[in-house]
N, C-alpha and C positions, 0 to 999 in steps of 0.2 A: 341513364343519365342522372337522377335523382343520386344512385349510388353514390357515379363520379363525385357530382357536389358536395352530397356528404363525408367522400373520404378526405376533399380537401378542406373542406370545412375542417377535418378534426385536425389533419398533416397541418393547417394554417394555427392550430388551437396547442395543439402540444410543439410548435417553435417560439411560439409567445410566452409561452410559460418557462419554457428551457430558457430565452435571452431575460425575461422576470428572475427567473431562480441566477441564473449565473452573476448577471449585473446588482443584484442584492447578498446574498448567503458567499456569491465566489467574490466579492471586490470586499466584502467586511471579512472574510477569516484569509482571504489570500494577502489582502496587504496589511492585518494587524504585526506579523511576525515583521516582515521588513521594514517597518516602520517602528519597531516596538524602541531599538537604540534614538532614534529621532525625538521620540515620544518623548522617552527617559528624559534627553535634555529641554525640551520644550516647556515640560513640565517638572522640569528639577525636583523630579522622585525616584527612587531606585526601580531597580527589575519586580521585585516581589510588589510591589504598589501599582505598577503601571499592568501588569497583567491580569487585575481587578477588574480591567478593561474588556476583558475579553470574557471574564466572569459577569460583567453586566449584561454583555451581550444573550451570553447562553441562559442567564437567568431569566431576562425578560422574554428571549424566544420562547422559553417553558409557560411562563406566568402566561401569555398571549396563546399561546397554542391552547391551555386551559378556558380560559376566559374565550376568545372568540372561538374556539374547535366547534359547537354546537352553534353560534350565531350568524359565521360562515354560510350555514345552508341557508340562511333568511337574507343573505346578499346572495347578488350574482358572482362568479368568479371573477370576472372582469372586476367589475367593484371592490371588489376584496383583495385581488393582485393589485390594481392603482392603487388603493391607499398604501400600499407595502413600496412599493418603489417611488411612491412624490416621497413618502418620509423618508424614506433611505438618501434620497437624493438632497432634502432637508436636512440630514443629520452628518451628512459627509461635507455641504456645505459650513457647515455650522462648528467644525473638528478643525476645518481652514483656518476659521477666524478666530479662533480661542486660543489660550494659553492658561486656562484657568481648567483646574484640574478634575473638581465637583460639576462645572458646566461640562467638560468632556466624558467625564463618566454617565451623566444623563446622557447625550447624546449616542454612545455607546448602546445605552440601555436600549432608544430609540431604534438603531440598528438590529437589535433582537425583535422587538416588535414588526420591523418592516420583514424581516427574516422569514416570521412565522406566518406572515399575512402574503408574504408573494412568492414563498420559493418552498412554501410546505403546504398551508392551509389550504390553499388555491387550487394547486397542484393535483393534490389528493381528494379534492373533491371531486375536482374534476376527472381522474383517472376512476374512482370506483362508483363513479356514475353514468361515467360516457363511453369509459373502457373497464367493463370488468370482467371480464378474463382475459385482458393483457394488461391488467394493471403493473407489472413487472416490468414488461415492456415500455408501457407508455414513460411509467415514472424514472426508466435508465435513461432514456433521452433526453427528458424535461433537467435531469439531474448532472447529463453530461459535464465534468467539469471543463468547461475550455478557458473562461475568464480565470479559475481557479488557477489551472495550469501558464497562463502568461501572466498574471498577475504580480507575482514576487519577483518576475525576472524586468517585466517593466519596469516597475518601480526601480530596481537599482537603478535604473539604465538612466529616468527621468529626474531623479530625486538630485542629483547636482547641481542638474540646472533650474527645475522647478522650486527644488527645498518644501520642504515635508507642507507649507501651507498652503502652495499652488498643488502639488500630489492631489492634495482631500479636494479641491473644488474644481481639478481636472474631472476626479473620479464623480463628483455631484453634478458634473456635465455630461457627462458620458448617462448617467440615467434619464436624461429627459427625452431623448429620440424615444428609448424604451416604453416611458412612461405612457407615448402618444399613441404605440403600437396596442398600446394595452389598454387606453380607452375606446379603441376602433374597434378591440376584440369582440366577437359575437359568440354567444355562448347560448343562446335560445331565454336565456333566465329558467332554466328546469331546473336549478337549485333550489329560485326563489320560488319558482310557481308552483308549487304542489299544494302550499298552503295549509290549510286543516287536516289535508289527508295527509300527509307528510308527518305531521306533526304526531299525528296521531299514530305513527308508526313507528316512530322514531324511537330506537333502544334505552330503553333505562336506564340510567346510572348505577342502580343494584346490577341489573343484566350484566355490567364492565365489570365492575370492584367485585361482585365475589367468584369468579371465574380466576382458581392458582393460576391456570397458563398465560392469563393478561399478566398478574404479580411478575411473575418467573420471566416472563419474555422481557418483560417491560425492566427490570432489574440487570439482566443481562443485556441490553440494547444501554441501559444506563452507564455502563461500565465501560463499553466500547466506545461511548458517544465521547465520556471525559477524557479518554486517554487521547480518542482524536483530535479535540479540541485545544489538550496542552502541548499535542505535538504542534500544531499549526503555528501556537505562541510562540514555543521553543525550539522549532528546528534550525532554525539560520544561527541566534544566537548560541545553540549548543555545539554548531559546528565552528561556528568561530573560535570559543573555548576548548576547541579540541585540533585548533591551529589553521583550518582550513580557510581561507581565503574570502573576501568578501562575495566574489564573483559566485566560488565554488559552493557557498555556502547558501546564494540565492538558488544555486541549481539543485540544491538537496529538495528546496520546496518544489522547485518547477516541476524536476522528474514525478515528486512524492502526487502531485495534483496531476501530470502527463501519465501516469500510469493508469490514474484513475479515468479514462479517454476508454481503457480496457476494459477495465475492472469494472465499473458499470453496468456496460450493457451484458457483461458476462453474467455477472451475481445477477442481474436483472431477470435475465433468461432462466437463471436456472433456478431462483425462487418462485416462479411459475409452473417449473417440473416438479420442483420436490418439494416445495414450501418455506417461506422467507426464515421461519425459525432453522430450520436445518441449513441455510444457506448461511444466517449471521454467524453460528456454531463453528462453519467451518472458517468464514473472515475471522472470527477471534484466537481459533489454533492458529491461524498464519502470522495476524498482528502479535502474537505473543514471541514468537519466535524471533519477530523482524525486532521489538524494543529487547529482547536480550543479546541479538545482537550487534545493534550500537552498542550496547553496554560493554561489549567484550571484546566486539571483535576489531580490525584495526580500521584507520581512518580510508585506507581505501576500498573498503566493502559499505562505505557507509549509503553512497547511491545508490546501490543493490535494494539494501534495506529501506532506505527509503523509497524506492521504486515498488517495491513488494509490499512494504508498509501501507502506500496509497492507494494501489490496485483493491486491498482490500478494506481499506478502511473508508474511503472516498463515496463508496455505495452506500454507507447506513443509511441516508435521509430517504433516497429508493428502498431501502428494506424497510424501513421503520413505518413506511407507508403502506407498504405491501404487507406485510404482515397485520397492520390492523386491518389495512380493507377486506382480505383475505379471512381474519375470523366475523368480522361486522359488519361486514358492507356497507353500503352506501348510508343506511340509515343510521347508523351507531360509528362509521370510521372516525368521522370530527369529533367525536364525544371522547373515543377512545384514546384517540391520538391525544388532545388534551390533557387529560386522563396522566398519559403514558409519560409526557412532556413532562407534568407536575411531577412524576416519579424521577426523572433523570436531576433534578432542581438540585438537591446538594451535591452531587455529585458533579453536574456542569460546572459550580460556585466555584467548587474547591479545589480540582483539579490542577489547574495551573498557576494559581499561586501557590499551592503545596510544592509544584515542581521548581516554581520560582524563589520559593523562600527554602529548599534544599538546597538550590546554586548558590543561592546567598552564604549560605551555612557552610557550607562546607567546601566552595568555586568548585564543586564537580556536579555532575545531571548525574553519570551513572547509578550510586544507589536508588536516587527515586526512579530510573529508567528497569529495574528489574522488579524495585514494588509493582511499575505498570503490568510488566511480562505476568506475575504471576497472578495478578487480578486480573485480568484477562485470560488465565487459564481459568478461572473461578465463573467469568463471564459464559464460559463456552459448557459448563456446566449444566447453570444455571436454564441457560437457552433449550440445550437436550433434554432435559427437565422438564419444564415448561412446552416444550413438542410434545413428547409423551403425555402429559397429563394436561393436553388440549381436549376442547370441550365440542360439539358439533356447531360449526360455522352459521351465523345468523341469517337468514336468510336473505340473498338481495335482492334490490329492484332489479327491473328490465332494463335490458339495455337500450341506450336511444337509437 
């Protein structure tokens, strides 16, 4: 009987976390792309200025994953998931009511902060503490994209008759059911309660930084991470410039996030067997083949590609977790992940203004679509690398 309990305790603990992660990380990167034309005119700035938006985002997710990765275990998860979805739900309200462009770039920022605190930090605390050895598992589910996947197709759907200002404060309504689910959550406080012993076990910071295979992984999840994040910017509006239809070109994201429903729980599974570094390695040979071609190939392969594209690019936030809890465990995963966040930081930044300010230049994505392809072959390097010149796994706690 006790068992019973406690496996729905957990079954109740990792769907809190999956409708936390979806309704914060899937409602801020699924409707930045469909709304990014709305943006433009709202805030009469071009493409390359307004996808700074989306660089506030990824940079604050970085800085905040750094900064609370280690403070995290002195909350409880509950506590640490609420604060991530009342701010998200703060900041999407707050996106409604502006028109001003420095107030919506903070708010953005705000968005990456709620990111890191309820669809990453939380998450992975909780998977390499309460599940570690199905940390793969726990984290594909918790990461399933489903908000992701209907998100860009709702919005077209809503956005005529809403207009882009009811859209953001639908969406800031839509996270308060959430947020109540996630006060109610019960998580024992074993994060926060270990106390001195904890502390006192807790991995170094030397321990992370001089270990090449954190460098090497963490460099190669960097690369992977940017390219996904300017696709999300850019794929409705590159499909428009390539003539496809408004409808058609919401469905580029839906499939691109509906694949990943797949792709998840697969990569999930199978960096449990063979290890998240070998798993990312092969998502970057796929992702590289899928941005060369859209580059090339014609406008109707381009769902294919985006189907293939998301299946595998859709899992990093599951890998990126796995793979640290998998070398540090429970007592070092927050520290690393941090760590690892600060690492991806120019590269979040820059990515999709780079891609933004190429359209600009030149009204084509293709060349900047094949620099992705081939840095992303440099990614899957990098990763194979960084496997091989891994170091013996820190040891972890017990399981609860």
């Amino acid at each position: 009987m006790a068992s019973t309990t406690e496996g729905k305790a957990g079954a109740w603990m990792v769907l809190v976390c999956m409708l936390a992660n979806n309704f914060t990380l899937g409602l801020t990167y699924g409707s930045f792309g469909a709304l990014l034309v709305s943006n433009e005119q709202a805030f009469g700035a071009g493409r390359d200025i307004i996808s700074f938006g989306m660089s506030a985002v990824s940079t604050t997710l970085g800085l905040s994953a750094l900064v609370m990765g280690n403070l995290v275990r002195r909350l409880t998860p509950r506590v640490s998931i609420a604060i991530g979805v009342g701010t998200a739900a703060c900041a999407f309200a707050g996106l409604g009511l502006t028109t001003n462009l420095a107030v919506a770039l903070i708010l953005w920022a705000l968005l990456g902060f709620s990111a890191a605190m309820a669809a990453i930090l939380g998450p992975v605390a909780i998977a390499a503490e309460y599940f570690p050895d199905r940390s793969g598992k726990v984290l594909a589910l918790v990461n399933m994209p489903v908000v992701l996947f209907l998100c860009p197709w709702a919005i077209t759907a809503i956005l005529p008759a809403l207009g882009r200002d009811g859209t953001y404060l639908l969406m800031a309504a839509l996270l308060l059911p959430v947020l109540v689910l996630v006060v109610r959550l019960r998580t024992g406080g074993a994060t926060a309660g270990h106390g001195a012993k904890q502390a006192q076990e807790e991995v170094p910071a030397g321990a992370i930084l001089k270990r090449s295979d954190f460098w090497l992984i963490s460099l190669g999840i960097s690369l992977i991470a940017c390219t996904g994040t300017a696709y999300t910017v850019h794929a409705i509006p590159f499909a428009a410039s390539a003539g496809m239809s408004v409808s058609t070109s919401a469905l580029m994201m839906s499939v691109y996030s509906g694949a990943g429903l797949a792709g998840v729980p697969l990569f999930g599974m199978l960096a449990d067997k063979i290890g998240a570094p070998r798993t990312l390695a092969i998502t970057g040979g796929a992702q590289s083949i899928c941005w060369a071609g859209l580059a090339f190939a014609p406008t109707e392969s381009f769902l294919f590609f985006s189907a293939a594209l998301g299946a595998a690019t859709t899992p990093l936030t599951t890998l990126h977790g796995t793979a640290m809890a998998q070398i540090f465990g429970i007592n070092g995963v927050g520290k690393a992940m941090g760590y690892s966040f600060a690492i991806k930081l120019p590269f979040l930044f820059l990515a999709s203004p780079a891609v933004g300010y190429a359209y600009v230049q030149m009204a084509d994505y293709r060349p900047a679509f094949v620099i992705v392809a081939i840095s992303l072959v440099a990614s899957v390097g990098l990763l194979l690398v960084g496997n091989m010149a891994r170091g013996p796994a820190v040891a972890r706690a017990p399981a609860h």
